[in-house]
MARMARTOR-36481 format. One record per residue: residue in three letters; x negated, y negated, z of N, C-alpha, C in turn. Coordinates in nm, 3 decimals. Each point is the difference from the previous one (the first is absolute). Layout:
% MARMARTOR-36481
residuo;nu;nv;nw;cau;cav;caw;cu;cv;cw
ALA;X;Y;Z;X;Y;Z;X;Y;Z
...
This chain:
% MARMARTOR-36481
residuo;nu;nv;nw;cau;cav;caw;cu;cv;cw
UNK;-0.082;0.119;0.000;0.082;-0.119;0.000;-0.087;-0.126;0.000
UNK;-0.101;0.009;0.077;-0.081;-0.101;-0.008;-0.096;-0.066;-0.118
UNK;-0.002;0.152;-0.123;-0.095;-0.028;-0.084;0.116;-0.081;-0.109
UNK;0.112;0.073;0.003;0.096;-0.059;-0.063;0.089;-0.165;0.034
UNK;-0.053;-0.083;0.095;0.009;-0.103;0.050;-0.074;-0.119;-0.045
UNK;-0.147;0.075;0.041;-0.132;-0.054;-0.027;-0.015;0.001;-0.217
UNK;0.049;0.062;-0.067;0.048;0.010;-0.144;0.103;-0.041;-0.038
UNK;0.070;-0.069;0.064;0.167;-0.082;0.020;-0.074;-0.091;-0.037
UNK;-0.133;-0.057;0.158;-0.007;-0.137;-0.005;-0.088;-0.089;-0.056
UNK;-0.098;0.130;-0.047;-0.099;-0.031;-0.145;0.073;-0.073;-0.130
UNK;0.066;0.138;-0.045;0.097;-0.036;-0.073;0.067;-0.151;0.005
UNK;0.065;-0.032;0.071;0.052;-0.153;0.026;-0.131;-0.117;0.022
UNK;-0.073;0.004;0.036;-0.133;-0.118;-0.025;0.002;0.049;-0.111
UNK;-0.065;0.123;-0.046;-0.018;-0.003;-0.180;0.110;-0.083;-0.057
UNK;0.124;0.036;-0.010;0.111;-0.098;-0.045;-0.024;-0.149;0.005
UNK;-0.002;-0.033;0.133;0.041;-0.132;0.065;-0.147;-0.071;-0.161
UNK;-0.101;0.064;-0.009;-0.102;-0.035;-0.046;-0.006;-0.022;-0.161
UNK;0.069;0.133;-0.033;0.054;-0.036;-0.129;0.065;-0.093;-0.072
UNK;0.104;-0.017;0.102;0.153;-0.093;-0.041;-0.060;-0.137;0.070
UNK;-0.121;-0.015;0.026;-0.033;-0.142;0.018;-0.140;-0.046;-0.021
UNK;-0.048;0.113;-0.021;-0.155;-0.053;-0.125;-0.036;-0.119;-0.052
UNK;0.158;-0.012;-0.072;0.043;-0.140;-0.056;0.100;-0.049;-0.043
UNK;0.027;-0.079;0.102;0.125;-0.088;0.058;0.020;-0.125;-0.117
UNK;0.113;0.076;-0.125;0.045;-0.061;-0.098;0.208;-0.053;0.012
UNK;-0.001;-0.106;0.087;0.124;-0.026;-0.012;0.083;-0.054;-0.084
UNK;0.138;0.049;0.002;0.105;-0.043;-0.135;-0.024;-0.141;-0.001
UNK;0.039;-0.088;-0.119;-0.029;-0.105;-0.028;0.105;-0.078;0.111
UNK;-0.012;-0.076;0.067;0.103;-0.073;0.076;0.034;0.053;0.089
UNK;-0.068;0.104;0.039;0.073;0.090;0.165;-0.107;-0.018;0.055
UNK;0.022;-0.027;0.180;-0.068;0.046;0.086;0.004;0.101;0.039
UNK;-0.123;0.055;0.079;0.004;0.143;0.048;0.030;0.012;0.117
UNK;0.087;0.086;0.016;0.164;0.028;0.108;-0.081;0.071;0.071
UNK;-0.033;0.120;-0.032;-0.071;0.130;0.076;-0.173;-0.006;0.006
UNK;0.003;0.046;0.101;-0.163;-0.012;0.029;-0.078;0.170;-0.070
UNK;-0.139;-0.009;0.036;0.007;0.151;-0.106;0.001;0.105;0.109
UNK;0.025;-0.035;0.125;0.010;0.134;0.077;0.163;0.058;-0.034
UNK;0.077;-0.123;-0.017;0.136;0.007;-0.070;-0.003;0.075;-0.121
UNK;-0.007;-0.025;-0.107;-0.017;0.030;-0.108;-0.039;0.166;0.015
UNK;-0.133;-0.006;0.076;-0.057;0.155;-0.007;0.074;0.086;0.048
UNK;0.030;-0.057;0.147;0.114;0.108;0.063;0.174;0.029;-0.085
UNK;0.060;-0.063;-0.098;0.101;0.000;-0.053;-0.088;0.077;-0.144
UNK;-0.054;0.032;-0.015;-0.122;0.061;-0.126;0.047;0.165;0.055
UNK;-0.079;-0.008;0.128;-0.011;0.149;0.062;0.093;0.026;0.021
UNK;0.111;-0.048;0.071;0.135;0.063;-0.018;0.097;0.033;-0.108
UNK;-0.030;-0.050;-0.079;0.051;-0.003;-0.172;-0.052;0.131;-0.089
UNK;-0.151;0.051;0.014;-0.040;0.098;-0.058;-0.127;0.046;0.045
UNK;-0.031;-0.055;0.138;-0.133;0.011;0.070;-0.108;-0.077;-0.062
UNK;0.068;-0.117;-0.069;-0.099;-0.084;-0.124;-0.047;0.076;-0.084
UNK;0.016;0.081;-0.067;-0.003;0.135;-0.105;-0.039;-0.113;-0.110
UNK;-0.145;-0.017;-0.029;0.024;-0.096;-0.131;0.003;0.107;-0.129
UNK;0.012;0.087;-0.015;-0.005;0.109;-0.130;0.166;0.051;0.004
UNK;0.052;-0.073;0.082;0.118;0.105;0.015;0.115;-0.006;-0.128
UNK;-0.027;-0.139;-0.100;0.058;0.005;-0.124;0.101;-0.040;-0.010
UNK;0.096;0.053;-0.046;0.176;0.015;-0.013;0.127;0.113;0.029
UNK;0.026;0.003;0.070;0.097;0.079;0.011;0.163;-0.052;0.005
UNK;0.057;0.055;-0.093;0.156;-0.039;-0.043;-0.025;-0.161;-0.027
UNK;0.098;-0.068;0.126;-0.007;-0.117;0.001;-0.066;-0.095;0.051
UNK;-0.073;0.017;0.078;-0.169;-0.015;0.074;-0.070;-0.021;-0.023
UNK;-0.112;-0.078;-0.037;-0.165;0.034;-0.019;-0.104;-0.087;0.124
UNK;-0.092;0.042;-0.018;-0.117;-0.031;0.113;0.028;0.015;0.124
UNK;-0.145;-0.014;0.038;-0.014;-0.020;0.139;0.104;-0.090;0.103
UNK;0.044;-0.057;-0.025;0.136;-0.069;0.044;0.131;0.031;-0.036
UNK;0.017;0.139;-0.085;0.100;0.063;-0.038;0.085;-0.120;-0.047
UNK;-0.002;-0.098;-0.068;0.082;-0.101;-0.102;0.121;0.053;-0.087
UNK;0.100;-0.049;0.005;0.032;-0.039;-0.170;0.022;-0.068;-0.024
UNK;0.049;-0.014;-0.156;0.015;-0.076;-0.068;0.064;-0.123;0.058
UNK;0.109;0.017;0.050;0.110;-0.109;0.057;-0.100;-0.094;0.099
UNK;-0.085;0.091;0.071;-0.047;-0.095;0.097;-0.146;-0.056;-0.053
UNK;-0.046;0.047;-0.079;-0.118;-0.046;-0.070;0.030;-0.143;-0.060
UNK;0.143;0.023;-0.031;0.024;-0.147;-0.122;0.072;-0.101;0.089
UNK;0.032;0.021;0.142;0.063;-0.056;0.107;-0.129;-0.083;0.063
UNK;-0.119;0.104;-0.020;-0.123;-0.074;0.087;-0.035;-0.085;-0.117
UNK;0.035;-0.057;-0.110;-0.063;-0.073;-0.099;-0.087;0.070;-0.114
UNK;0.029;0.124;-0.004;-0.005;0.050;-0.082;-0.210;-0.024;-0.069
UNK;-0.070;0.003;0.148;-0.133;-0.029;-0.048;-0.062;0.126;-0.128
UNK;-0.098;-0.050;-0.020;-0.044;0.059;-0.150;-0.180;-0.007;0.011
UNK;-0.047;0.105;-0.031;-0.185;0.076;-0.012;-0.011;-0.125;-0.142
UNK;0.050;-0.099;-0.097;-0.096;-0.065;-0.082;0.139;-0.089;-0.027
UNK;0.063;-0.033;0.093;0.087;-0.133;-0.041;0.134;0.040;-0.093
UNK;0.011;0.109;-0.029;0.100;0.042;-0.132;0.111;0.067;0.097
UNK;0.075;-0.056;0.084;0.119;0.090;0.066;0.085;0.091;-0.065
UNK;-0.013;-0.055;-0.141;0.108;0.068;-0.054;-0.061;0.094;-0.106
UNK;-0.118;0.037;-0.005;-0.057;0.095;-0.074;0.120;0.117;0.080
UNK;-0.041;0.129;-0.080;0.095;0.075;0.031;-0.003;0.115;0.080
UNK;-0.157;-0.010;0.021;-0.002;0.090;0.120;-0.061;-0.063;0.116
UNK;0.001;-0.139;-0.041;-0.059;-0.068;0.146;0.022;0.031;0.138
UNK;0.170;0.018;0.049;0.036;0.101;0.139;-0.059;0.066;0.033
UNK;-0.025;0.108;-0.083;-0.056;0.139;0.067;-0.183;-0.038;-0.014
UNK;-0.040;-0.088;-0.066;-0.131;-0.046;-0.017;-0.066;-0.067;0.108
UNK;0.084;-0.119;0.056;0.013;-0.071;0.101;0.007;0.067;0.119
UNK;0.107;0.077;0.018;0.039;0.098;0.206;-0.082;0.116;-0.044
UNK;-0.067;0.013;-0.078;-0.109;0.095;0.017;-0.132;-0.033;-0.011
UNK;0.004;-0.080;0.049;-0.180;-0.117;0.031;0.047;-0.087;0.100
UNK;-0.096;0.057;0.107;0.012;-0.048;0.126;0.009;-0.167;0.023
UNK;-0.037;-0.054;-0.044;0.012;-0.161;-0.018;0.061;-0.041;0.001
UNK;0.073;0.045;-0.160;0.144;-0.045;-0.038;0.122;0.015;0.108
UNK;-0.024;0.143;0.025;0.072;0.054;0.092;0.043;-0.055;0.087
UNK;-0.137;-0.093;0.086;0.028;-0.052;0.104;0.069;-0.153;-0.043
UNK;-0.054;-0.014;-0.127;0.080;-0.164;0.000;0.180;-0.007;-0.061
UNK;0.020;0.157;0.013;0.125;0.002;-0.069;0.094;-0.015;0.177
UNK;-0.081;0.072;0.079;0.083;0.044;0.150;0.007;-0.169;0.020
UNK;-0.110;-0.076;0.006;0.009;-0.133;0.073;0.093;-0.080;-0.074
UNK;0.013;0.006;-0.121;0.077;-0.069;-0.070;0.157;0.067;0.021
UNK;0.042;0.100;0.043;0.078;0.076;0.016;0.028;-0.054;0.155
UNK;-0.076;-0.035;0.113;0.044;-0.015;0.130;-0.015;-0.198;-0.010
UNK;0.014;-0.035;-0.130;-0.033;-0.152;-0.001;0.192;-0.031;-0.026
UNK;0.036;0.110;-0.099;0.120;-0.022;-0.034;0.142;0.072;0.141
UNK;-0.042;0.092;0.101;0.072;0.074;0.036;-0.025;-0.010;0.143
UNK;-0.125;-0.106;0.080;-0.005;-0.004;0.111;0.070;-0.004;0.072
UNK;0.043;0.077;0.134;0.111;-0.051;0.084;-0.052;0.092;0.163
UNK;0.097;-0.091;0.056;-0.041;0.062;0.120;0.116;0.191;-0.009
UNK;-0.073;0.096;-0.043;0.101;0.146;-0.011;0.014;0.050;0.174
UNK;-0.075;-0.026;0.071;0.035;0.118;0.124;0.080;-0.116;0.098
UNK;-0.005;-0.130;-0.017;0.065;-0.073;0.102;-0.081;-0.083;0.139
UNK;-0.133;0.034;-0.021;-0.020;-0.033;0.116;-0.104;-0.149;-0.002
UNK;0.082;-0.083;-0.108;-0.050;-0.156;-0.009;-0.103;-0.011;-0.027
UNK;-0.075;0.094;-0.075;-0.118;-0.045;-0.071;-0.002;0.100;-0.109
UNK;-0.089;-0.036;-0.151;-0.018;0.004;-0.134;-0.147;0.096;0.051
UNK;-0.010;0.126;-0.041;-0.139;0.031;0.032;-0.023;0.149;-0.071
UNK;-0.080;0.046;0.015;-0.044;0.097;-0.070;0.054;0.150;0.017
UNK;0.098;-0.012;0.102;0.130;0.086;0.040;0.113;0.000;-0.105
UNK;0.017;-0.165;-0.006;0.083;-0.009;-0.089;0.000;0.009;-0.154
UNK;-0.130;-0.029;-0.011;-0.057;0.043;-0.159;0.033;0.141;-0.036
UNK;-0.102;0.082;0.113;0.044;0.138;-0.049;0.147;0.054;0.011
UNK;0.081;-0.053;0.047;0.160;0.050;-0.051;0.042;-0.032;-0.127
UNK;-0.063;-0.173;-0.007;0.070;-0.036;-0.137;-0.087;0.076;-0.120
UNK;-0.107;0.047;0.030;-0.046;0.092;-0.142;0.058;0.104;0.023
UNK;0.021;0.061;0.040;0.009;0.157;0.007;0.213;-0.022;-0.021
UNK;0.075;-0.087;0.061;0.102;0.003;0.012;0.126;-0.113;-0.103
UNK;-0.144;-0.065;-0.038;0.054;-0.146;-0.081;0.056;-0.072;0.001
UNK;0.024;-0.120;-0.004;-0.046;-0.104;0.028;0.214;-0.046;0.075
UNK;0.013;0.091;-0.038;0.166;-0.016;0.025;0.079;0.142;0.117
UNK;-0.088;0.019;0.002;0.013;0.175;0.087;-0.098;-0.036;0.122
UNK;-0.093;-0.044;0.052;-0.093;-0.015;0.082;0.031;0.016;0.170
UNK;0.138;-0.047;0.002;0.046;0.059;0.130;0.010;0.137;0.028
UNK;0.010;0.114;-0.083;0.048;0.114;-0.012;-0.091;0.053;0.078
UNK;-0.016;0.179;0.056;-0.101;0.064;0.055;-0.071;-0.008;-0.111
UNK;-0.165;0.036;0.034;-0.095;0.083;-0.085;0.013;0.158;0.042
UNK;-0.047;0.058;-0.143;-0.039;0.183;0.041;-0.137;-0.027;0.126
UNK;0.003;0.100;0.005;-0.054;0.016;0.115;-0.156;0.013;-0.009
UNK;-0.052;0.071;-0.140;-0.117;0.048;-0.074;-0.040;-0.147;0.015
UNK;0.034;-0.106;-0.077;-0.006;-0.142;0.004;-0.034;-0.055;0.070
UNK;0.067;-0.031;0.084;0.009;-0.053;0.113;-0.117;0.056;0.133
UNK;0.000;0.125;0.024;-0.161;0.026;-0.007;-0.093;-0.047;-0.015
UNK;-0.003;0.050;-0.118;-0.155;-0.041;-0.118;-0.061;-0.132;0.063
UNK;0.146;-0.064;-0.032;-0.022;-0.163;-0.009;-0.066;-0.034;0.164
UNK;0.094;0.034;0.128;-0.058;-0.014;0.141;-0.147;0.040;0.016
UNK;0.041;0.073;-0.008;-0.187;0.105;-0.014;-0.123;-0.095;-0.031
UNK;0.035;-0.040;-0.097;-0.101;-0.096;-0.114;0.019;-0.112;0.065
UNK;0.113;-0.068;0.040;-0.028;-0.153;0.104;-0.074;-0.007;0.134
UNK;0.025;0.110;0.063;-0.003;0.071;0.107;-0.161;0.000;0.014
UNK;-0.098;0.029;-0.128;-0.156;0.041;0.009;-0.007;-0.102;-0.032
UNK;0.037;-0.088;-0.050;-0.054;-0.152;-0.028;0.055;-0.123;0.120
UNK;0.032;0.033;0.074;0.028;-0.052;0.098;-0.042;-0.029;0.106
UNK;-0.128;0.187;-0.026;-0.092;0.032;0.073;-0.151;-0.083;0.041
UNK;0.030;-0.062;-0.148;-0.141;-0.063;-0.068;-0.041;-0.114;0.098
């Protein structure tokens, strides 16, 4: 259990490291989430899986779609949003990825659990639950992941 903890929390600095290498924000947004934010809503999404691709309606490491890709402003890897595979080009490169979530919690911020503040609690509902659902429970796998990962950075 321990080796599997200690490879949780590798894993998540590796992330946190990736998805902020270099800090490219949407044109006109500030950045909402900090990258322990970002990383920990990464790891709960697909364990930050950056190979993890597409599945159905999904892709990347932030498990995206479409709807919410073009909700976060619809960022773009060479300026062309509307090339035609830009989506799945974009939430499957960690960068993009991340500037699609911020642009995504720029449009959908709110306080979701109630307890008078906007924070990185509330981020991870509104990704995982969107941006109109955010009060709802999380699964439980989720919701996990996500504690776990705040939880060691908290530690810091």
């Amino acid at each position: 259990m321990a080796t599997s903890l200690s490879v949780s929390v590798v894993t998540c600095f590796f992330s946190l490291f990736l998805i902020h290498a270099q800090q490219v924000p949407v044109a006109g947004q500030d950045t909402l989430l900090s990258r322990v934010c970002l990383g920990c809503i990464c790891e709960a999404a697909s364990g930050c899986n950056v190979t993890i691709g597409c599945e159905e309606t999904v892709c990347g490491p932030f498990r995206i779609t479409w709807a919410y890709w073009a909700d976060g402003g619809k960022p773009s890897l060479d300026d062309n949003p509307n090339a035609k595979d830009m989506y799945a080009r974009c939430v499957n490169d960690p960068y993009c990825a991340a500037r699609t979530v911020q642009g995504y919690m720029t449009k959908y911020s709110q306080d979701c659990n109630g307890d008078g503040i906007i924070n990185c609690d509330d981020f991870a509902r509104i990704h995982h639950l969107g941006g109109y659902g955010c009060s709802g429970g999380l699964n439980a796998k989720y919701e996990n992941a996500y504690k776990l990962c705040m939880q060691t950075f908290d530690k810091q």
